[in-house]
Structures are given as structure tokens and as C-alpha cells.
N, CA, C and O atoms as CSV, one atom per row, in Angstrom:
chain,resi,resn,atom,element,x,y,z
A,1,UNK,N,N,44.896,-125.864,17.674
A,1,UNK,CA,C,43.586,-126.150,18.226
A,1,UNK,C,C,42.495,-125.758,17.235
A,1,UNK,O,O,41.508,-126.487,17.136
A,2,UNK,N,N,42.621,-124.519,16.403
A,2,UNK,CA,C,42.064,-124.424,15.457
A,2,UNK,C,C,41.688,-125.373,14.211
A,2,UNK,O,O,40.608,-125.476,13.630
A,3,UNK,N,N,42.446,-125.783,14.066
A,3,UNK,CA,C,42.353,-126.825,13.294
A,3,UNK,C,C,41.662,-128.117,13.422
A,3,UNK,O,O,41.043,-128.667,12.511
A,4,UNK,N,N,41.825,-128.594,14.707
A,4,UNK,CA,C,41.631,-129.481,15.261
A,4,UNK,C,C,40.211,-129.029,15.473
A,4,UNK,O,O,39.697,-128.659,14.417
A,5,UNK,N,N,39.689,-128.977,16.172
A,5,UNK,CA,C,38.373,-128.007,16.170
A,5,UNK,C,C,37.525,-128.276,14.999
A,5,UNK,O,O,36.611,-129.078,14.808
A,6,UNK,N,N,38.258,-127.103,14.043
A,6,UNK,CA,C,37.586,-126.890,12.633
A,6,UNK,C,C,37.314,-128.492,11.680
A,6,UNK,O,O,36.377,-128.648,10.898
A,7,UNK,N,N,38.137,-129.309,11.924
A,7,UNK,CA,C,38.634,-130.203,11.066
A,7,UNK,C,C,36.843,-131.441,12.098
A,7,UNK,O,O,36.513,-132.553,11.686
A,8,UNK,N,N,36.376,-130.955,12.917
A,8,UNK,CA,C,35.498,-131.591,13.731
A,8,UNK,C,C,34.250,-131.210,13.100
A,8,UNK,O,O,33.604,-132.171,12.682
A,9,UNK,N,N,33.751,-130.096,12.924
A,9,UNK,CA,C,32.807,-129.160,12.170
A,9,UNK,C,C,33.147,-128.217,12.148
A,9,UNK,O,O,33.841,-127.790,13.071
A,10,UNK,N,N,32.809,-127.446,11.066
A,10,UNK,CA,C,33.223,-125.775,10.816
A,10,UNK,C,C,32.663,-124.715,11.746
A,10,UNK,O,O,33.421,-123.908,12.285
A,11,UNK,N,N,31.529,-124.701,11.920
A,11,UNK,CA,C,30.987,-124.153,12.804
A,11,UNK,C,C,31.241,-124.269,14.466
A,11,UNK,O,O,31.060,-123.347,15.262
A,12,UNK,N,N,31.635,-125.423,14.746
A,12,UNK,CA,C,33.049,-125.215,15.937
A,12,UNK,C,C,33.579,-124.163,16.304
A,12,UNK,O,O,33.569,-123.669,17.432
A,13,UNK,N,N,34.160,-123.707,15.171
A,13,UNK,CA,C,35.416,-122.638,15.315
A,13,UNK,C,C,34.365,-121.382,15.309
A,13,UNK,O,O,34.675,-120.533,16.145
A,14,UNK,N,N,33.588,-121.180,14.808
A,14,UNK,CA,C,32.985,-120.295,14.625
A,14,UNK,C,C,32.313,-119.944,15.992
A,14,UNK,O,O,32.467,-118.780,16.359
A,15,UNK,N,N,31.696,-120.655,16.682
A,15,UNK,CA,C,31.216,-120.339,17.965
A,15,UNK,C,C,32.347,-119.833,19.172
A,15,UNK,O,O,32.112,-119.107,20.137
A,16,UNK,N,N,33.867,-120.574,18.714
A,16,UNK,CA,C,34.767,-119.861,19.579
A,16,UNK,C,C,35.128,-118.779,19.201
A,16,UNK,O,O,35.680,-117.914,19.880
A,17,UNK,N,N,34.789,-118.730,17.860
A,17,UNK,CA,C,35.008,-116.601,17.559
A,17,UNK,C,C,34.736,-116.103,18.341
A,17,UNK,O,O,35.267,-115.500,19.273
A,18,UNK,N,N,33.251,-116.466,17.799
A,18,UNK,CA,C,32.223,-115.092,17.569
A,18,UNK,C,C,31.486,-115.278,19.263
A,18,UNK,O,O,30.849,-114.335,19.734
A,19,UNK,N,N,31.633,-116.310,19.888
A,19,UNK,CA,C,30.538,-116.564,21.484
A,19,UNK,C,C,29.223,-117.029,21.128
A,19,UNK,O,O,28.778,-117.214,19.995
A,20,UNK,N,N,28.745,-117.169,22.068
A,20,UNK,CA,C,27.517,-118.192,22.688
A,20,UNK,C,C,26.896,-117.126,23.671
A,20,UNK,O,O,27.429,-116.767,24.721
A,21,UNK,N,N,25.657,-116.662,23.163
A,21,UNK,CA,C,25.015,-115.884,24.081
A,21,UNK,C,C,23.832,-116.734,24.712
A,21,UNK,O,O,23.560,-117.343,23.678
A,22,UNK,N,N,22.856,-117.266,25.711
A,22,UNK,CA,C,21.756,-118.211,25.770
A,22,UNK,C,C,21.039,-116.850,25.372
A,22,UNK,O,O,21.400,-115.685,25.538
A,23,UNK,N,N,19.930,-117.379,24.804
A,23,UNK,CA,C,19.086,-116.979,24.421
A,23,UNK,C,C,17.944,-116.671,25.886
A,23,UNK,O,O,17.759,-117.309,26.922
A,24,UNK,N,N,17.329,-115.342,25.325
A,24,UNK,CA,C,16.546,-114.966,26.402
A,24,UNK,C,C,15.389,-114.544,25.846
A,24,UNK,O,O,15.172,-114.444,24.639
A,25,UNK,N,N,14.191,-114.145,27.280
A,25,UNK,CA,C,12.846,-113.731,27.313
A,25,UNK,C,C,12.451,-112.330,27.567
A,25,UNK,O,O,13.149,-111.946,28.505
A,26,UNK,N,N,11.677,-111.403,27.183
A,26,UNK,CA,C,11.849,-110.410,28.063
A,26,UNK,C,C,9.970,-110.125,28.162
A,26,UNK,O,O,9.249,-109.933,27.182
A,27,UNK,N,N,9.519,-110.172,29.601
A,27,UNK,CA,C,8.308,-109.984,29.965
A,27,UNK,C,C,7.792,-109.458,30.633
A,27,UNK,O,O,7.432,-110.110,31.614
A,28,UNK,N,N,7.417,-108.041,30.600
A,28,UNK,CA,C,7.287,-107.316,31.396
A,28,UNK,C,C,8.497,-106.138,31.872
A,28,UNK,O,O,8.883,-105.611,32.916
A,29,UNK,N,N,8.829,-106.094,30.349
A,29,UNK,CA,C,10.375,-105.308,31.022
A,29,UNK,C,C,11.327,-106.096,31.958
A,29,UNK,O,O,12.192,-105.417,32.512
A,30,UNK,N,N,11.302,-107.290,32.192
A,30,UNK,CA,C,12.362,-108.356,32.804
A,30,UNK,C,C,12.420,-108.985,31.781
A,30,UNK,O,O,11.555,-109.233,30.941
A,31,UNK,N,N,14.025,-109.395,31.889
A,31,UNK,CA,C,14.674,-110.223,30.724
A,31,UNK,C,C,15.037,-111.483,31.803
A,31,UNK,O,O,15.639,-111.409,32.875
A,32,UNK,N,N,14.480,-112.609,31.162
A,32,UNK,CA,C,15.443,-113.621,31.692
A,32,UNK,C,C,16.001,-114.862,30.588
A,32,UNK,O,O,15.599,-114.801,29.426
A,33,UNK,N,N,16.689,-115.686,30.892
A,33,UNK,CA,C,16.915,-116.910,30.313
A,33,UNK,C,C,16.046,-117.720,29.867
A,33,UNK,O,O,15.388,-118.393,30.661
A,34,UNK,N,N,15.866,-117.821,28.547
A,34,UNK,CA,C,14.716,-118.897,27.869
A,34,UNK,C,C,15.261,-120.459,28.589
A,34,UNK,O,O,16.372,-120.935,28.820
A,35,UNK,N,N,13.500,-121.051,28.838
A,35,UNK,CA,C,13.914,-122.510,29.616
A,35,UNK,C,C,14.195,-123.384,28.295
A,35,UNK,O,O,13.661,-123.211,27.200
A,36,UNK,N,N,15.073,-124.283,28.607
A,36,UNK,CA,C,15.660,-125.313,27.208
A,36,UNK,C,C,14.176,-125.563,26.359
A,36,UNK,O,O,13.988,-125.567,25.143
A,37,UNK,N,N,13.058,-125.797,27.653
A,37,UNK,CA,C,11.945,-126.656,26.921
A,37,UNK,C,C,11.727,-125.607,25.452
A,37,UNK,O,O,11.879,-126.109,24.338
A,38,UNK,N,N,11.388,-124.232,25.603
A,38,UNK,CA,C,10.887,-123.433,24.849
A,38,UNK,C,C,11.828,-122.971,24.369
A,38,UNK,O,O,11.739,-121.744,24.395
A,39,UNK,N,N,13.472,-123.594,23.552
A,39,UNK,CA,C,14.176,-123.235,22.554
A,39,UNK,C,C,13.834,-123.719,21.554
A,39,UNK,O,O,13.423,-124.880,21.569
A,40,UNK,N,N,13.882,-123.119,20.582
A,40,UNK,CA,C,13.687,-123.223,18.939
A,40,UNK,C,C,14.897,-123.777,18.555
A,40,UNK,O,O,15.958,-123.250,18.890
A,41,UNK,N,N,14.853,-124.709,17.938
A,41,UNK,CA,C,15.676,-126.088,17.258
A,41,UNK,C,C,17.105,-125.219,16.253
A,41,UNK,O,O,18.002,-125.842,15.683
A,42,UNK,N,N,16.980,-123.896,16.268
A,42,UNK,CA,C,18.529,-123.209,16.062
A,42,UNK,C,C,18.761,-122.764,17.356
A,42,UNK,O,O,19.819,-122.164,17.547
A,43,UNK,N,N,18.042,-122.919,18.234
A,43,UNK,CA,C,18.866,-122.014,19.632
A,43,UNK,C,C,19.698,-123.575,19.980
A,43,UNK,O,O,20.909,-123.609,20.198
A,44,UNK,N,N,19.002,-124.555,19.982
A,44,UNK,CA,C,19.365,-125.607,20.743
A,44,UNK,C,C,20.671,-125.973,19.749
A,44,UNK,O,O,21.689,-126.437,20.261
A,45,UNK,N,N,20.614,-125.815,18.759
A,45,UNK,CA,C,21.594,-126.395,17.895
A,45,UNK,C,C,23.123,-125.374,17.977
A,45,UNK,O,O,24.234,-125.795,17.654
A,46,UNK,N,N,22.903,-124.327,18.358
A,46,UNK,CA,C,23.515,-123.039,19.137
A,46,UNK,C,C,24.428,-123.334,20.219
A,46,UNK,O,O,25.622,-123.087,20.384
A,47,UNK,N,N,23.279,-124.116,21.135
A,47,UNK,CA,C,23.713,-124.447,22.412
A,47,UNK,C,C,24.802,-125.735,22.534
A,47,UNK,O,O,25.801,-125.756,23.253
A,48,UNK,N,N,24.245,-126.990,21.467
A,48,UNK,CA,C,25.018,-128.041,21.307
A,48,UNK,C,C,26.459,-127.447,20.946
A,48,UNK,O,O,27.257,-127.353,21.879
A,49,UNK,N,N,26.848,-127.049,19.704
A,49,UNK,CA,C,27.353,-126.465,19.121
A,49,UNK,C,C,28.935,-125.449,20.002
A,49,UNK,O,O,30.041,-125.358,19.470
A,50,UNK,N,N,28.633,-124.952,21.112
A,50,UNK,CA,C,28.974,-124.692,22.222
A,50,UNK,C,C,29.538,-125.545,22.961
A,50,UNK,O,O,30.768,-125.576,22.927
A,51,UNK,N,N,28.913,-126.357,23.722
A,51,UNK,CA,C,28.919,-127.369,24.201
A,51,UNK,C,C,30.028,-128.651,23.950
A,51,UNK,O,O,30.643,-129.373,24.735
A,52,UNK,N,N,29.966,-128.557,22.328
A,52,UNK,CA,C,31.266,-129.372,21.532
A,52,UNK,C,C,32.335,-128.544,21.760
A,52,UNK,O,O,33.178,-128.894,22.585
A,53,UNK,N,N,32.480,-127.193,20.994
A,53,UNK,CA,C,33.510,-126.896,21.194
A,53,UNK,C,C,34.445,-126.531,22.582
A,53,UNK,O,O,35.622,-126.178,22.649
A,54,UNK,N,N,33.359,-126.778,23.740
A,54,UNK,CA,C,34.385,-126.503,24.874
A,54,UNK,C,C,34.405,-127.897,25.218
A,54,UNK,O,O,35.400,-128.083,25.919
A,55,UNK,N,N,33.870,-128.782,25.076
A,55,UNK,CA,C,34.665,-130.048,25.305
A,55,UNK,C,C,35.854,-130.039,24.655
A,55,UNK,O,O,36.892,-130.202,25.296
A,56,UNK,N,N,35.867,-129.860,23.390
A,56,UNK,CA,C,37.334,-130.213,22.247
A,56,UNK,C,C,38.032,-129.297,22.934
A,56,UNK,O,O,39.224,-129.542,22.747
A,57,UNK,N,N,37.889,-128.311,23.676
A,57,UNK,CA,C,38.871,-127.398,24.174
A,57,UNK,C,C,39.494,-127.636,25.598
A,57,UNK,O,O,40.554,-127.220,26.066
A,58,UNK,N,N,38.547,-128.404,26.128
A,58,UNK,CA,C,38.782,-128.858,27.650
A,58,UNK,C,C,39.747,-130.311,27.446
A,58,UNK,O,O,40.410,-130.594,28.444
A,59,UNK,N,N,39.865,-131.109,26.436
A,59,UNK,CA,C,40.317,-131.750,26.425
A,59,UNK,C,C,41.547,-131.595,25.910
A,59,UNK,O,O,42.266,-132.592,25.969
A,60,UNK,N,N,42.051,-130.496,25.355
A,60,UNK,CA,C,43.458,-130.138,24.893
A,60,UNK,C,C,44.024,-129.541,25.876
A,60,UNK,O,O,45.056,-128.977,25.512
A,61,UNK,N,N,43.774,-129.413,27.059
A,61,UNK,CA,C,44.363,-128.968,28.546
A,61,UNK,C,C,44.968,-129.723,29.520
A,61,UNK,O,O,44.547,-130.841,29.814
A,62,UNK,N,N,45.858,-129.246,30.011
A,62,UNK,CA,C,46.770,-130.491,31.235
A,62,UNK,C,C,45.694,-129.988,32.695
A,62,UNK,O,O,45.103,-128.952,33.001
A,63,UNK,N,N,45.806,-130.930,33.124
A,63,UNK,CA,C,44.902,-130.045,34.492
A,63,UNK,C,C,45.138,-129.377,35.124
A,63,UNK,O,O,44.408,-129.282,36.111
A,64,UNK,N,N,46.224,-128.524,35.007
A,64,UNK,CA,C,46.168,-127.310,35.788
A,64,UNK,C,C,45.826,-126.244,35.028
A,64,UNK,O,O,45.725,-125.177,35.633
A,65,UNK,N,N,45.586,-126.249,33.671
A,65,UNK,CA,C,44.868,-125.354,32.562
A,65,UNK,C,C,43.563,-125.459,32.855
A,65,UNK,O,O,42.809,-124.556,33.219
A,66,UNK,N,N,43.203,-127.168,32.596
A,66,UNK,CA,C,41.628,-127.116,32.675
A,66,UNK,C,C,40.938,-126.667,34.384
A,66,UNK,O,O,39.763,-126.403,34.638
A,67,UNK,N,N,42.111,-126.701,35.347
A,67,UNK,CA,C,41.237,-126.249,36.719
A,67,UNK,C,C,41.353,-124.753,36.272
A,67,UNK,O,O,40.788,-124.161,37.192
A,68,UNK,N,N,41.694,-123.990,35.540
A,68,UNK,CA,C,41.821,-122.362,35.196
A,68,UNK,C,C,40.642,-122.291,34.619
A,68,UNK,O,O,40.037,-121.284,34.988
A,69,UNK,N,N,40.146,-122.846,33.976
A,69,UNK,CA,C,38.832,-122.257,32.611
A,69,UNK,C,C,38.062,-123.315,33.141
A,69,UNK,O,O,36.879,-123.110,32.868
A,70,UNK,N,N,38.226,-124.384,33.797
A,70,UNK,CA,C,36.865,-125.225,33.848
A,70,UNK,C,C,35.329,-124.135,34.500
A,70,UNK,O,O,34.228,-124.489,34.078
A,71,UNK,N,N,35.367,-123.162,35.269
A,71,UNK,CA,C,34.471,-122.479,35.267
A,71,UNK,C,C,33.813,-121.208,34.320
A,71,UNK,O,O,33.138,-120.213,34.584
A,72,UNK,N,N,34.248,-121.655,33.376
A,72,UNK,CA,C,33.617,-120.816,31.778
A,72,UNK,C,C,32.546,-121.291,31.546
A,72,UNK,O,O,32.224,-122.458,31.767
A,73,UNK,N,N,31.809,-120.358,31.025
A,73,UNK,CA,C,30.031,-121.371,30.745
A,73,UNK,C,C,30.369,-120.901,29.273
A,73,UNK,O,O,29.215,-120.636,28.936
A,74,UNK,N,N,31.153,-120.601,28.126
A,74,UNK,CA,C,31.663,-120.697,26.597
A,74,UNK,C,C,32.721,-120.743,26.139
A,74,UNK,O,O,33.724,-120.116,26.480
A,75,UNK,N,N,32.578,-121.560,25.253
A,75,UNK,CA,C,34.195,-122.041,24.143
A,75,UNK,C,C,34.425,-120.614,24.036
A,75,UNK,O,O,35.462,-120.568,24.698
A,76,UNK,N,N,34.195,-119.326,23.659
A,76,UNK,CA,C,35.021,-118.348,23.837
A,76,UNK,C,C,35.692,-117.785,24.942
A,76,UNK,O,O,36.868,-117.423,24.955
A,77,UNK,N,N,34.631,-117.713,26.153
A,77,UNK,CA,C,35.781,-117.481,27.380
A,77,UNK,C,C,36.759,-118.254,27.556
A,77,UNK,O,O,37.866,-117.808,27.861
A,78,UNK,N,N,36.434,-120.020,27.337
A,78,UNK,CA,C,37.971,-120.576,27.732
A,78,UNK,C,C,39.051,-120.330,26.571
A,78,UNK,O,O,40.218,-120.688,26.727
């Protein structure tokens, strides 16, 4: 899967290392989740990036794998 992955973009694999944190706000001593509108064009590219690699990962699953991890919100948890 590694390979497969990697062989897609390099940075693929790299987001299933290392994780996908969303990016956040903190205002007022509350932290929350930055809205998509107000991501900066590396958060979003972050987020895509993510996004690929748990598709490529969801799709190397029989469905009783993918009903196990389909509720992961990152290519590293699944």
C-alpha cells in the first residue's frame, strides 16, 4: 500500500505517517476549528492531501475492512 500510495504523490505517504491535524483558531482562550473559508492555501493543500490518501486507502479494502475504518476522519487513523 505504501507503494502504491507513494508511487501517486510522495507526500501521500507522508501524511499517513506523520497525521492530519485541521488546523485551528484560538480566541479568547477558546480554541476551535478554522472555517475552510479562512484556510491558507497550505492548510487546504494539507487537507486535500489527506483526503487522497484515505481514499487510496479506502479503496484497497474489502467491505468489511472499509465498514471498520470508514469512520476515521485521517489516512493515519485508518
Amino acid at each position: 500500500m505504501r507503494i502504491f500510495i507513494e508511487s501517486m504523490e510522495f507526500d501521500l505517504w507522508t501524511i499517513v505517517e506523520e497525521g492530519y491535524t485541521k488546523p485551528t483558531i484560538t480566541t479568547e482562550g477558546i480554541t476551535y476549528e478554522k472555517p475552510k473559508s479562512k484556510r491558507s492555501t497550505d492548510e487546504k493543500n494539507l487537507y486535500t492531501l489527506n483526503s487522497r490518501a484515505m481514499n487510496a486507502l479506502f479503496c484497497g479494502f474489502s467491505p468489511d475492512e472499509y465498514n471498520e475504518v470508514s469512520v476515521s476522519k485521517t489516512a493515519k487513523e485508518i
